[in-house]
C-alpha positions as CSV (number, residue, x, y, z in Angstrom):
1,X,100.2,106.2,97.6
2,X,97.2,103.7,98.1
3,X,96.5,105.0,101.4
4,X,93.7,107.6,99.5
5,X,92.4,104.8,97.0
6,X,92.0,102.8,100.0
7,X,89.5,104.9,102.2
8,X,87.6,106.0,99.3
9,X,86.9,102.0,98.0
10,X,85.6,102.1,101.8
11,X,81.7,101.0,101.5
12,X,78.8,102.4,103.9
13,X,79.0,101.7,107.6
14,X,75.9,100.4,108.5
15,X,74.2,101.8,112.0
16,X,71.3,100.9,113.7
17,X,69.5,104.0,113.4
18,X,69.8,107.1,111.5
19,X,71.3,107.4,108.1
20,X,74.7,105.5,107.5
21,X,78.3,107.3,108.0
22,X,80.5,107.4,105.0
23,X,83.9,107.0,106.5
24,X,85.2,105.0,109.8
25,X,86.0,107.5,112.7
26,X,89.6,106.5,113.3
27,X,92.2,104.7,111.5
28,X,95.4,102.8,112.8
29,X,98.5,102.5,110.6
30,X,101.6,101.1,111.8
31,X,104.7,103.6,111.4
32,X,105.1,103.1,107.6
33,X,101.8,105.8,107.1
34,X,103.9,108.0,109.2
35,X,103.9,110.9,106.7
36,X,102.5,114.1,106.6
37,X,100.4,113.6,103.1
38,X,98.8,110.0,104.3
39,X,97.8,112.4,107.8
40,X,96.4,114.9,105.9
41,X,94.7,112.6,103.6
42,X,92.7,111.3,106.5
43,X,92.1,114.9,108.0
44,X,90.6,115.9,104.7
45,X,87.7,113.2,104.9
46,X,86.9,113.7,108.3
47,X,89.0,110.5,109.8
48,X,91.4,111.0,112.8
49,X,94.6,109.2,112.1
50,X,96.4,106.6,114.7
51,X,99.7,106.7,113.2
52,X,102.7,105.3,115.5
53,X,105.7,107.8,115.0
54,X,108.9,107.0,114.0
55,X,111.6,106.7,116.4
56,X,109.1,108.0,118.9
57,X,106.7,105.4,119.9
58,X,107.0,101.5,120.0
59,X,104.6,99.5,117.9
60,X,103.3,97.9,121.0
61,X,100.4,99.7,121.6
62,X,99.3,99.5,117.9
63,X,99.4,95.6,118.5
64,X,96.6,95.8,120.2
65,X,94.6,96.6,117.6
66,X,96.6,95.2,114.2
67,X,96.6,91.6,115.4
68,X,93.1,90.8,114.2
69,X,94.1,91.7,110.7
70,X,97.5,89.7,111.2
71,X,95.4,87.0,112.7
72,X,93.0,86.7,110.0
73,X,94.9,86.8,107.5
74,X,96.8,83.7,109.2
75,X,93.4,82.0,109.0
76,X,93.0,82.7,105.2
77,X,96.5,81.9,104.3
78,X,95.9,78.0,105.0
79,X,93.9,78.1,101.8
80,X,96.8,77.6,99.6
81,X,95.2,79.1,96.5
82,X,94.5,82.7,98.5
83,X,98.5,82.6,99.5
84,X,99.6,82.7,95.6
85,X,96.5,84.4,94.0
86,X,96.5,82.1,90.7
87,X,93.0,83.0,89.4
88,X,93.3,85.6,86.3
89,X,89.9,86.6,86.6
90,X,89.0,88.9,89.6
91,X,85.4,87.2,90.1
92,X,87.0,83.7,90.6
93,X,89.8,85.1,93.3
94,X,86.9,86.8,95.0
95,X,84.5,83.5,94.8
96,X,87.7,81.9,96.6
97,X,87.8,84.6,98.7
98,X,84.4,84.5,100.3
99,X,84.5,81.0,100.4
100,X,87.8,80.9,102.6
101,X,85.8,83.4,104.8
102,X,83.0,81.4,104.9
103,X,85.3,78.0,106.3
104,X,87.0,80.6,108.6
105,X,83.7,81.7,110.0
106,X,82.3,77.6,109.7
107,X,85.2,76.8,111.8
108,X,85.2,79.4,114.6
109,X,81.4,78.4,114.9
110,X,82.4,74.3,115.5
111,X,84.5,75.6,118.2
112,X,81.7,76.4,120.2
């Protein structure tokens, strides 16, 4: 049911030139979105929808893409105050937030 809330919290993607597009151009969902109302949802605003189909196709080939998320949240889920959100206030969590990003980010640069 979040699936509309979701697309619409989306901010501005910006491009290099010309004026900036509203909404991404695809999305991939694993086979939980599989329902007619999240597919239509996306048609409405203009987004096509990769949606594995249950009991049709494996998740496989949605890996590809879904293991940056899974990865990166990995990453932010060794900051043990991210795991269990404990913060009340929505401006600390989000402090925390950009800060775990930030050591993610500091990290990956080290590496190199």
């Amino acid at each position: 049911m979040l699936l509309e809330t979701l697309i619409d919290a989306i901010e501005p993607i910006k491009s290099p030139r010309g004026r900036r597009r509203m909404r991404p151009e695809k999305l991939h969902a694993d086979k939980a979105y599989d329902m007619p109302r999240c597919r239509q949802a996306l048609r409405v605003r203009g987004i096509k929808p990769r949606i594995a189909s249950r009991g049709i196709e494996s998740s496989e080939k949605l890996g590809r893409h879904r293991w940056v998320v899974e990865r990166t949240l990995a990453w932010l889920g060794k900051h043990r105050r991210l795991t269990i959100r404990y913060e009340r206030r929505a401006e600390i969590h989000l402090a925390l937030l950009h800060l775990g990003c930030s050591l993610v980010c500091l990290n990956f640069l080290i590496r190199f």
